[in-house]
N, C-alpha and C positions, 0 to 999 in steps of 0.2 A: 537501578542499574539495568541497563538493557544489553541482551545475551543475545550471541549469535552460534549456531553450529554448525559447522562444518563437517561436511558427508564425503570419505575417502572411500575411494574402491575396497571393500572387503565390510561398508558399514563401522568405520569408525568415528565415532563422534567427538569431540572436542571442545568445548566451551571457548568462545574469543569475543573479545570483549570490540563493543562497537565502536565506532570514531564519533561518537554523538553527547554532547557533554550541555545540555541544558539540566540547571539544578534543579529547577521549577515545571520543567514538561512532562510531556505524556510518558508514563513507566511504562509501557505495554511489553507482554513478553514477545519476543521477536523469535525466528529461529529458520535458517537460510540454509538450504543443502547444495552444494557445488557437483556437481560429475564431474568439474573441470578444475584444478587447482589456481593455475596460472592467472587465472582471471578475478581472484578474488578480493583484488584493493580497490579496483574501479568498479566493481557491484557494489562495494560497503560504501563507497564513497559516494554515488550517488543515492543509492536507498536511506543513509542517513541525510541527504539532502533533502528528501522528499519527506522523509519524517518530520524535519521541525517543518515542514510545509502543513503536515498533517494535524500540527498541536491546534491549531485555531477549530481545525472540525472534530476532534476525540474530545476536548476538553471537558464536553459536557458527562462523560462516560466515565465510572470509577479505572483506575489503571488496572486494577487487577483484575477486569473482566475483560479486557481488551488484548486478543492474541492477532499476533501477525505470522503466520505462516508462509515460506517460499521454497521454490525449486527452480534450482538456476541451471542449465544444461548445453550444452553446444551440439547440434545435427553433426553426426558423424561424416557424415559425406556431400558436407553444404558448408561453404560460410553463414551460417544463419545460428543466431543465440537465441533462446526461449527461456522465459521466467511464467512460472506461473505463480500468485499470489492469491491467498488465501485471508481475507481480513475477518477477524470471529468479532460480535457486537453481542451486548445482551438483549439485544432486539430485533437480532439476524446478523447470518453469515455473507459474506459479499464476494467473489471471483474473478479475477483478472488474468489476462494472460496477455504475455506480449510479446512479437518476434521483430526482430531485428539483423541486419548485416552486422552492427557493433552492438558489442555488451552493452554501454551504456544506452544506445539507442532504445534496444528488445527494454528496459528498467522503465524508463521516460514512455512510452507506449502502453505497460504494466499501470504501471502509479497515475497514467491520467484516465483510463477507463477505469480504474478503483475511486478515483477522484469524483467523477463523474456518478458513479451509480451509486458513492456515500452521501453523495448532495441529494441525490434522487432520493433515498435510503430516508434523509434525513427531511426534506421534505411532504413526504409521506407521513410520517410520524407527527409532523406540527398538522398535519389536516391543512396544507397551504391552498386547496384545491378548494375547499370551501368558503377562504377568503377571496378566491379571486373572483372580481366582479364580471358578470354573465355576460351582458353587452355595453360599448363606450357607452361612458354621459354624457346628455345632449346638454351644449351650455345655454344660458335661462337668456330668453330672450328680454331687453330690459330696452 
C-alpha cells in the first residue's frame, strides 16, 4: 500500500492513502508534504500518474528499498508552484525539482528530469558505455 503525508501549518502529519491501485506494482514508500492544502487532489493525481509510468524502470529494485520523497509548495508572491522530489535507490539517490505557473505543470517538469537521470542512473550501472561501439562499420566491400 503506498502512503502519502500531508504537511499542515504547525507540522502536522496525517497518513492518506493514494489514488494508485496496481495489485502487482512497485510498493515504494511515497511520502508528499503540501504548504498549500487546496491543491492537493491534482498533485496526487498526477504523481500517481507518473508512478505507474515509473513501474517498467523500479521493477528491477526490491519495494522496500525504494523511497520517494517530495515537497510541493506555492511562491508566496508569484503564481509559480515548485515540487522538489527526492528518489532513494539502493544504488543512489536521485533529485529533481520542478517549477511551474500550474501544479500540475511544476509535477510533469519534476518526474521527467527524475525520468531522465533514472535512465542515466540506470545506464550507468549496466556499463552501457562499454558496449557502445567506438567508430561506424565500414560495409565489406564484395
Amino acid at each position: 500500500m503506498l502512503r502519502l503525508s500531508e504537511w499542515v501549518e504547525g507540522s502536522i502529519q496525517r497518513p492518506l492513502a493514494l489514488p494508485y491501485s496496481h495489485s502487482e506494482g512497485v510498493r515504494m514508500n511515497i511520502s508528499l508534504n503540501y504548504k498549500q492544502i487546496g491543491l492537493r487532489e491534482p498533485v496526487e493525481a498526477e504523481v500517481s500518474r507518473y508512478l505507474s509510468k515509473f513501474e517498467k524502470l523500479l521493477k528491477t529494485y526490491s519495494p522496500d528499498l525504494v523511497q520517494l520523497h517530495g515537497a510541493f509548495e506555492k511562491h508566496p508572491r508569484k503564481v509559480e508552484y515548485a515540487i522538489s522530489l527526492n528518489l532513494s535507490l539502493p544504488t543512489g539517490t536521485l533529485h529533481a525539482t520542478g517549477r511551474g505557473p500550474d501544479p500540475r505543470l511544476s509535477v510533469k517538469h519534476a518526474f521527467a528530469e527524475l525520468e531522465r537521470q533514472l535512465k542515466k542512473h540506470q545506464s550507468k550501472l549496466r556499463k552501457d558505455y562499454q558496449w557502445k561501439r567506438k567508430r561506424p562499420r565500414i560495409p565489406a566491400l564484395v
